[in-house]
C-alpha positions in Angstrom: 30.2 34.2 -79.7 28.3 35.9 -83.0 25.2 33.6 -84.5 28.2 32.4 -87.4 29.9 30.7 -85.0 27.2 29.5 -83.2 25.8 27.9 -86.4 29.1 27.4 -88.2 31.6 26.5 -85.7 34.5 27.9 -84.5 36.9 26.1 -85.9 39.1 27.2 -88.8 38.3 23.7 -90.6 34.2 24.5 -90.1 34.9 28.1 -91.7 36.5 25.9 -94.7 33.8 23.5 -94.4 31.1 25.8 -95.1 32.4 27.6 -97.8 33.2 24.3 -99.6 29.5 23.6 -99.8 28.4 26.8 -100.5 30.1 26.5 -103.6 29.0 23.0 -104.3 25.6 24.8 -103.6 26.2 27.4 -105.6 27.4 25.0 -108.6 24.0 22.8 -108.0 22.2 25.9 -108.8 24.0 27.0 -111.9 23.0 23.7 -113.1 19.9 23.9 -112.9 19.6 27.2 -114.0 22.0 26.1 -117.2 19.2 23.1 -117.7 16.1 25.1 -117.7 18.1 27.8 -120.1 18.4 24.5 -122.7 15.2 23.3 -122.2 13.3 26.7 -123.0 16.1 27.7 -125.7 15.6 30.6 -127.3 18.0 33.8 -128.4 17.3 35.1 -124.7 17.9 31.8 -122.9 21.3 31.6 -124.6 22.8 35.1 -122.7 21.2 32.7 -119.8 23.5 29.9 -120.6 26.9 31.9 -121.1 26.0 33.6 -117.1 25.2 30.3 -115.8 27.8 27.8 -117.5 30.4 30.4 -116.4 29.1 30.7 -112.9 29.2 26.7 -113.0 32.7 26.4 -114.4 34.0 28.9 -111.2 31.8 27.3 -109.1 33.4 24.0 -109.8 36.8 25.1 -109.4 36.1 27.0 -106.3 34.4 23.9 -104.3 37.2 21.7 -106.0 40.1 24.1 -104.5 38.1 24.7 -100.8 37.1 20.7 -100.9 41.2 20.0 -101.5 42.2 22.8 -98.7 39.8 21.2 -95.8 41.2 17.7 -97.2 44.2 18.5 -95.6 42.0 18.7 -92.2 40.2 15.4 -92.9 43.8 13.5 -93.0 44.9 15.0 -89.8 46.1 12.8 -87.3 42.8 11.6 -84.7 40.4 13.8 -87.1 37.6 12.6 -89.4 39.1 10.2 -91.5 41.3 8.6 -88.9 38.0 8.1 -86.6 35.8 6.8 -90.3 38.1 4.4 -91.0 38.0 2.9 -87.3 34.5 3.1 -86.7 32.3 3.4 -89.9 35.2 1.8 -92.4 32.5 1.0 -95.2 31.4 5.3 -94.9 35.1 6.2 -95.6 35.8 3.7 -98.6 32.5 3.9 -100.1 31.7 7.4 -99.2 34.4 9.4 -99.3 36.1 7.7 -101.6 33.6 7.5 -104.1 32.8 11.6 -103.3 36.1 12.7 -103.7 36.6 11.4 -107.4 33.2 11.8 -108.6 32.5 15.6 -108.2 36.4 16.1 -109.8 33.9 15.3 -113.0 32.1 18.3 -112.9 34.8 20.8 -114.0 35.4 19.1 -116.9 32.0 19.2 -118.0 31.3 22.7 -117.2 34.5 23.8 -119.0 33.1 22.0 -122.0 29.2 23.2 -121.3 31.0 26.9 -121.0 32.9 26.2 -124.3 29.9 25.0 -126.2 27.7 27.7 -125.6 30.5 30.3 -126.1 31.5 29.3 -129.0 28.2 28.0 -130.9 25.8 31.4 -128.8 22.7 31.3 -131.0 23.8 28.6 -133.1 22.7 26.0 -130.5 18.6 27.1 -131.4 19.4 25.4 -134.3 21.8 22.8 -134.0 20.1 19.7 -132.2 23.2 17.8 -132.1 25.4 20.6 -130.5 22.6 21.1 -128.0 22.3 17.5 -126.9 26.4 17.6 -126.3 25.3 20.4 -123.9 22.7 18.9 -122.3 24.9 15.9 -121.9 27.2 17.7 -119.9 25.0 19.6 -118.0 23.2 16.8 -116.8 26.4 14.2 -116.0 27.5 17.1 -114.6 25.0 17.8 -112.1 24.2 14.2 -111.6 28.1 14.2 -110.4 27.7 17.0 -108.1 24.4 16.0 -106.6 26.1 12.7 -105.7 29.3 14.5 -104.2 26.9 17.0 -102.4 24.8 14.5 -100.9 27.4 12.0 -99.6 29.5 14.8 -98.5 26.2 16.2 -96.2 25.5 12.4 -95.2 29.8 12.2 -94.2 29.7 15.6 -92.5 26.7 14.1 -90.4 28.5 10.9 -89.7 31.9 12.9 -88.2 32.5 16.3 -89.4 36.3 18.0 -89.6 36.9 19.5 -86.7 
């Protein structure tokens, strides 16, 4: 067995599992990267914000597709959700539950970051207003994804898909 495995599993579901949040980790990063480039706006943060609000809006639909393939795993007959619901009911409603709809937020909002900074580039140094729309969805969004990220670490700690 190579060190992957060992650390991963060997399961096809832990393969799925792991890329999943490594691009929910990935999306975490590009928005922090994409709040540090408003912060510090300038005409050099901006080619910044067009890398990361585009990395963020792939990285959102990329954990959003994985997250919805290894679904199908967690409603398996006798797998995660099946053994949640009968012995930790209040992880399953509350937790996964709550993490499956909330982190659907962040593509939204990093098509619309992604479309604000496209379409206003160095415009945003100057407009306040357009700036704060962008910084409102920057920071929903990772508020969103920090949430889903979190619970979805605490859930996988709890009873993983296997």
């Amino acid at each position: 067995m190579c060190v992957l495995q060992q650390f991963i599993g060997t399961s096809p579901w832990h393969w799925k599992a792991a890329f999943h949040g490594l691009f929910a980790f990935i999306l975490l990063i590009s928005f922090v990267w994409s709040f540090e480039a408003i912060i510090g706006i300038s005409p050099a943060s901006i080619r910044r914000l067009k890398i990361g609000t585009i990395v963020m809006s792939a990285a959102s639909f990329l954990t959003i597709v994985w997250g919805t393939w290894l679904y199908i795993g967690y409603r398996l007959p006798d797998n995660a959700r099946a053994w949640l619901i009968k012995n930790a009911p209040y992880v399953h409603k509350f937790g996964m539950e709550f993490k499956e709809f909330i982190a659907l937020f962040s593509l939204p909002l990093a098509v619309t970051a992604a479309y604000i900074v496209w379409t206003m580039g160095e415009e945003l140094i100057e407009n306040k207003y357009a700036r704060y729309a962008l910084l409102v969805c920057v920071t929903l969004g990772f508020i969103y994804i920090a949430a889903a990220f979190g619970l979805g670490a605490a859930i996988t700690k709890v009873k993983a898909v296997s």
